[in-house]
N, C-alpha and C positions, 0 to 999 in steps of 0.2 A: 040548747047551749053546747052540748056535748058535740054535738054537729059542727059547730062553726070552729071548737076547738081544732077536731081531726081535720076541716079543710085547711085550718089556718097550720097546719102539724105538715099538710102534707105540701104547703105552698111553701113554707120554710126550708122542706126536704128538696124541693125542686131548685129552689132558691139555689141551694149550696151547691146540691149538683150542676147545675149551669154557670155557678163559679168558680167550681172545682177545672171544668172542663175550661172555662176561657185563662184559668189559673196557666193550667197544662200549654196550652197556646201561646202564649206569651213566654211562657219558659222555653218552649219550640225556637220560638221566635229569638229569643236571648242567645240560645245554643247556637242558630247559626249564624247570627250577627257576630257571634265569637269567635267561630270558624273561621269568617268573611275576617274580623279584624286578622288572626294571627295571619293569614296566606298573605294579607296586605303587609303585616311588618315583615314576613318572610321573602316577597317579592322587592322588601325596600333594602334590607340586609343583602341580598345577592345582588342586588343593584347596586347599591354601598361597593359591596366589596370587588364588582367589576370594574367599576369605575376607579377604583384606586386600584384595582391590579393593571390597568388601563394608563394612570398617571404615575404608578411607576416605572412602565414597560417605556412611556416617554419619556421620562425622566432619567433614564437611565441612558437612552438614545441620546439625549441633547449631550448627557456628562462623555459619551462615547465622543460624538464630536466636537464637544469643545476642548478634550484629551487632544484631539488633530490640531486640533487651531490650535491650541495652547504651546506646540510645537513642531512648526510648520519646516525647520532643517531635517527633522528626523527622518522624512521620508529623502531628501535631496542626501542627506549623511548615509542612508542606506545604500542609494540609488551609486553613491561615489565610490563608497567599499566596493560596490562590484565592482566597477570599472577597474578598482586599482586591483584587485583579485586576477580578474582577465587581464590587465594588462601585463604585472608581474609573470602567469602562466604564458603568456604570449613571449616577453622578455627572456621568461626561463626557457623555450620551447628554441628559441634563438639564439641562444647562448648555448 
């Protein structure tokens, strides 16, 4: 009887150790799924944030051009100040 005790002593030792070890694996296993998850939220964050430094590099281009459109003499009121510049320096040059 004392026999079947110490096999049955040493099967429960072996027991634990074989779930100690598949314990260990699994937490392996946990660790680098966790790894995996944060490089993912950190690939989606730098993606996030390109994309919106991206919509507002265009956003800021559209607001550029519809500054133009918005006021389409300023360049013809530019363009006339010269002429009348040169023309006054021509006038004066003549006089």
């Amino acid at each position: 009887m004392n026999e079947r005790k110490n096999d049955s002593n040493l099967s429960d030792k072996e027991l634990i150790s074989v779930l100690k070890n598949e314990l260990e694996q699994k937490n392996k296993e946990i660790d680098r799924f966790q790894k995996l998850l944060d490089q993912q939220q950190q690939l989606n964050l730098s993606s996030q944030k390109l994309l919106e430094s991206k919509n507002d590099t265009t956003q800021s281009r559209e607001n550029d051009s519809k500054g133009d459109k918005s006021n389409p003499d300023m360049n013809t009121s530019k363009q006339n100040e010269k002429s009348s510049n040169e023309t006054r320096e021509l006038l004066e040059m003549v006089i």
